[in-house]
N, C-alpha and C positions, 0 to 999 in steps of 0.2 A: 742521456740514455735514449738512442734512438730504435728502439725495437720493436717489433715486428707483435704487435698483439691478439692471440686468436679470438675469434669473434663467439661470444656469448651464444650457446645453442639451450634453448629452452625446449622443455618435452616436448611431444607430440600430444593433440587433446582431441579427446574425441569429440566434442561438441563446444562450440560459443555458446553458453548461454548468462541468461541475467536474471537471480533469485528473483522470483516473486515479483512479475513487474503490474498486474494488476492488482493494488492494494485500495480496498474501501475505505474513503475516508469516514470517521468513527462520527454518528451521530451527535449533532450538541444536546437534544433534548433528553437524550437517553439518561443524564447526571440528574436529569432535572425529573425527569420520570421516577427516578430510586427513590428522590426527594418526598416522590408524592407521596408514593406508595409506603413509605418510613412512617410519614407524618400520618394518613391512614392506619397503621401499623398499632401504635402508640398512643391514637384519639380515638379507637374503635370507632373507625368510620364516621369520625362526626365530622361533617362538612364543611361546620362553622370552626372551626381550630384550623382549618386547613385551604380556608381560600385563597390568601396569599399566596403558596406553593401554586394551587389548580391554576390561577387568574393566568403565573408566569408558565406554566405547561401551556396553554391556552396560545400566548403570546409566540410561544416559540413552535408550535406546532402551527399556528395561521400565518407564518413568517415565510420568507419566501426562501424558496426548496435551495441546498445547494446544489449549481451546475455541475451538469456530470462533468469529467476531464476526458479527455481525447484520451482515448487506450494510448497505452505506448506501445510501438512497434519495433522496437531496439533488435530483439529475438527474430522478427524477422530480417532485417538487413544484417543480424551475425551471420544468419544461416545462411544467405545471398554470398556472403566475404567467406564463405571458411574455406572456400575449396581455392581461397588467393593465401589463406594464412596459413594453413594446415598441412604438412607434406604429406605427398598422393604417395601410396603403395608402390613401390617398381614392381614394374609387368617384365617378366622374365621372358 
């Protein structure tokens, strides 16, 4: 079967782009904060039931920070390519 196959034409798109490409990475002390705040919760504030929790809040907040990441720029080099991927209007 030597035939002749027509080639895949996928839509036209108005824009490249990429969901959501700055996402904050989620705090670790934050689980540990709820911790706290539960254990307070529960002990009406008594300080001594709840040092263990504070000591590791303590621990994780004088830790050292997470590094930001490089933004990603994906969205801008789609935007750069679309006008090679994307078929132009014909000018009548």
């Amino acid at each position: 079967m030597t035939g002749t196959h027509k080639p895949m034409r996928l839509p036209p798109l108005k824009a490249l782009r990429v969901h959501n490409p700055k996402r904050v990475p989620e705090n670790p002390c934050i689980a540990i904060m709820s911790s706290v705040l539960s254990c307070w919760a529960s002990a009406g504030f008594n300080a001594a039931g709840c040092v263990a929790v504070e000591n590791q809040l303590r621990r994780c907040m004088d830790g050292p920070a997470v590094g930001a990441t490089k933004p990603n720029n994906i969205n801008h080099h789609l935007g750069r390519m679309q006008k090679y991927v994307t078929s132009q209007p014909k000018m009548r």
